[in-house]
C-alpha positions as CSV (number, residue, x, y, z in Angstrom):
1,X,0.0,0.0,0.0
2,X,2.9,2.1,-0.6
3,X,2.8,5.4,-0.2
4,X,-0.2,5.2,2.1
5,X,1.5,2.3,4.4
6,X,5.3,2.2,5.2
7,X,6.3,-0.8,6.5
8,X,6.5,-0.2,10.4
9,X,3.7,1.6,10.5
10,X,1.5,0.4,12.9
11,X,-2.3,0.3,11.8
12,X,-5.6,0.5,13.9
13,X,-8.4,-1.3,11.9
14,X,-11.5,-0.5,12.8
15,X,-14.5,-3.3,12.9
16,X,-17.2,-1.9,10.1
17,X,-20.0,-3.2,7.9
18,X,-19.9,-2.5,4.7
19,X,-22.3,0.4,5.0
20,X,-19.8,2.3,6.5
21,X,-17.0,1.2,4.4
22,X,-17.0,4.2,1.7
23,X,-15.0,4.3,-1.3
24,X,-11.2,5.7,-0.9
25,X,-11.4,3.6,2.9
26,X,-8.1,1.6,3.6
27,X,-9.9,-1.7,4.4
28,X,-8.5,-5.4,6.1
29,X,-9.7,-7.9,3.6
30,X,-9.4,-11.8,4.4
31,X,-8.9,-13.2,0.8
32,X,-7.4,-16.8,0.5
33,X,-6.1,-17.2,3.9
34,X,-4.7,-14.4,3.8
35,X,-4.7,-10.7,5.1
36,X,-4.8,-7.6,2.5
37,X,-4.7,-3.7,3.4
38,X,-5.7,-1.8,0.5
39,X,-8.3,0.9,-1.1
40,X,-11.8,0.2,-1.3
41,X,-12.4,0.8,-4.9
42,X,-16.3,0.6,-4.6
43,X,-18.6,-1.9,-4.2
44,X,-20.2,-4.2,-7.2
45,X,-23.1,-6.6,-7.2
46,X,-22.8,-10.3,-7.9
47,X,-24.1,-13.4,-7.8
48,X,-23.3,-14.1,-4.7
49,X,-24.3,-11.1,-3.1
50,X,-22.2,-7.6,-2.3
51,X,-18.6,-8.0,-3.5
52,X,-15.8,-5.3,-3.1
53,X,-13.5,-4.2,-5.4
54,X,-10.1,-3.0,-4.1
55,X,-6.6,-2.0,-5.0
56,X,-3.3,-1.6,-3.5
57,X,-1.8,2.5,-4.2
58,X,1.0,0.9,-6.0
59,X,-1.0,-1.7,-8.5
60,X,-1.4,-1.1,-11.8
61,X,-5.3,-2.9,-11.4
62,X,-7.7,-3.6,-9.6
63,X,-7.8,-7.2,-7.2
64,X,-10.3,-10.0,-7.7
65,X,-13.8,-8.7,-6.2
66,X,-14.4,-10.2,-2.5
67,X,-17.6,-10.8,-0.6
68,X,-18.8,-8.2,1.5
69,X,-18.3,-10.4,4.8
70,X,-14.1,-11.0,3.2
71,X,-13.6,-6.7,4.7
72,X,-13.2,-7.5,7.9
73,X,-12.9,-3.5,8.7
74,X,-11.2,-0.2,7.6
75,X,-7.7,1.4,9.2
76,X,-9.4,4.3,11.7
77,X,-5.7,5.4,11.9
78,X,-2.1,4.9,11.4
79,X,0.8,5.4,13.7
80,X,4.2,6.3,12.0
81,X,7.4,6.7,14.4
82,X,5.9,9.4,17.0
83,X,2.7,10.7,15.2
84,X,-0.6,9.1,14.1
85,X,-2.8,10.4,11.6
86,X,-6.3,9.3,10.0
87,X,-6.0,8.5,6.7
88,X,-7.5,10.4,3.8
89,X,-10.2,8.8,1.9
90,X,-9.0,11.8,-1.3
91,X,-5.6,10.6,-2.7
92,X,-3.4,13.8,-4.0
93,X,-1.6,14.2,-7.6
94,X,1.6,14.0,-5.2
95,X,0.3,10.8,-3.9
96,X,-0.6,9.4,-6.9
97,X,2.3,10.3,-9.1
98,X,4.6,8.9,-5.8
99,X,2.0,5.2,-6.4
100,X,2.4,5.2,-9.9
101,X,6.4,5.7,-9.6
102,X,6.3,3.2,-7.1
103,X,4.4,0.3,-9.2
104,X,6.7,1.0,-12.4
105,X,9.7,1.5,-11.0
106,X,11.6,-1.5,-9.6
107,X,14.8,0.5,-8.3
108,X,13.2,3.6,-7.5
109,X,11.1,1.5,-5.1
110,X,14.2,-0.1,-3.9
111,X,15.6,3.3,-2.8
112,X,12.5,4.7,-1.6
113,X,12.4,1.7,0.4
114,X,15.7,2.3,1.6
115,X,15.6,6.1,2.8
116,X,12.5,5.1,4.4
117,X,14.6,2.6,6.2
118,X,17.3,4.6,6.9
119,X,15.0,7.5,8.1
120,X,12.7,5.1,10.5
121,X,16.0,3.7,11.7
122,X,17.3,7.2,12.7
123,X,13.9,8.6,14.0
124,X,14.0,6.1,16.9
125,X,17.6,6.1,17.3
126,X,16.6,9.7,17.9
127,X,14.1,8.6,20.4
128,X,15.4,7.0,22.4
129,X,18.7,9.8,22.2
130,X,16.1,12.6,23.3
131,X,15.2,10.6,26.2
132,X,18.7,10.3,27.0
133,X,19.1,14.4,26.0
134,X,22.2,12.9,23.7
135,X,22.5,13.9,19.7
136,X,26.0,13.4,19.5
137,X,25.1,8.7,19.5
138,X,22.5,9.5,17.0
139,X,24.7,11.0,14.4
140,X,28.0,8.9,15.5
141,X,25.5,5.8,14.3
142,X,24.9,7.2,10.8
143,X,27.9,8.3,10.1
144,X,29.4,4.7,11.2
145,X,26.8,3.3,9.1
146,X,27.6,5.1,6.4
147,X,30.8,4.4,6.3
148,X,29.7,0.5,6.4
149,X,28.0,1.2,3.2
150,X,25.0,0.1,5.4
151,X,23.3,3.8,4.4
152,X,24.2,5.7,1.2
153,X,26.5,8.4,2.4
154,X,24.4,11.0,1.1
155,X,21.0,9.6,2.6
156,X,23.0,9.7,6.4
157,X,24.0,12.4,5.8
158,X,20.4,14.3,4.7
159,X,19.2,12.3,7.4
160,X,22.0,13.8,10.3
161,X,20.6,17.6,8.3
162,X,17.6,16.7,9.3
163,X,18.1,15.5,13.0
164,X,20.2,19.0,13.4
165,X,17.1,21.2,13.0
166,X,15.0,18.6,14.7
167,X,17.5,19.4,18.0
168,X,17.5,23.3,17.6
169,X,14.4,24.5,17.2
């Protein structure tokens, strides 16, 4: 569900029928034994009753339709590192431009994949180095991991630019 869902985000689904499930909800669907977030496209009528019709951000189509009682609820909100936020049901040009690059794009997933990494890795290292009242670990770490080649120089060191202002406000 990239951009929407980063992984380590941690999601709150909220139990609702499909009368409150609109179109542009982030819904939990059980298909196949398996657990799906994605859009709510809109609903379609089958043989077998109400069927949904949803799609990841990132996919090029639409999935297989699913029975109404397959949504097991919509994500009411969405925790990423220290904030949480309710998702929009509208998807921006940004955001869909970001989906489309995503889906079509092997390595520019890969990288986006990576900063996101990078940055989720810092933002707690920063965490937990606030608590502390400490900076100076939190940038040692990046640097030492850039210079690992675990992090692309350049992302540690946007990424130390970043944790700079975030320290002096």
């Amino acid at each position: 569900m990239l951009p929407a869902v980063w992984p380590g985000d941690l999601l709150t689904i909220q139990r609702a029928v499909y009368d409150e499930i609109a179109a542009g909800d982030i819904v939990l669907v059980l298909r196949d034994h398996r657990f799906f977030i994605h859009r709510l496209v809109g609903w379609q009528l089958g043989r077998d009753g109400l069927l949904s019709v949803t799609r990841g951000d990132a996919m090029p189509q639409d999935d297989p339709p699913a029975a109404a009682s397959e949504v097991l609820g919509r994500v009411a909100s969405i925790r990423r590192g220290n904030r949480s936020f309710v998702p929009s049901r509208r998807v921006s040009m940004l955001h869909s431009a970001l989906a489309w690059m995503l889906c079509r794009w092997s390595r520019f997933r890969s990288l986006a994949l990576r900063i996101h990494g990078a940055y989720s890795q810092a933002v707690s290292l920063t965490s937990a180095a606030q608590a502390d009242h400490e900076k100076k670990p939190v940038i040692a770490a990046l640097k030492r991991c850039a210079t690992q080649n675990q992090v692309h120089p350049g992302i540690a060191s946007w990424i130390t630019s970043s944790l700079s202002r975030t320290f002096h406000p």
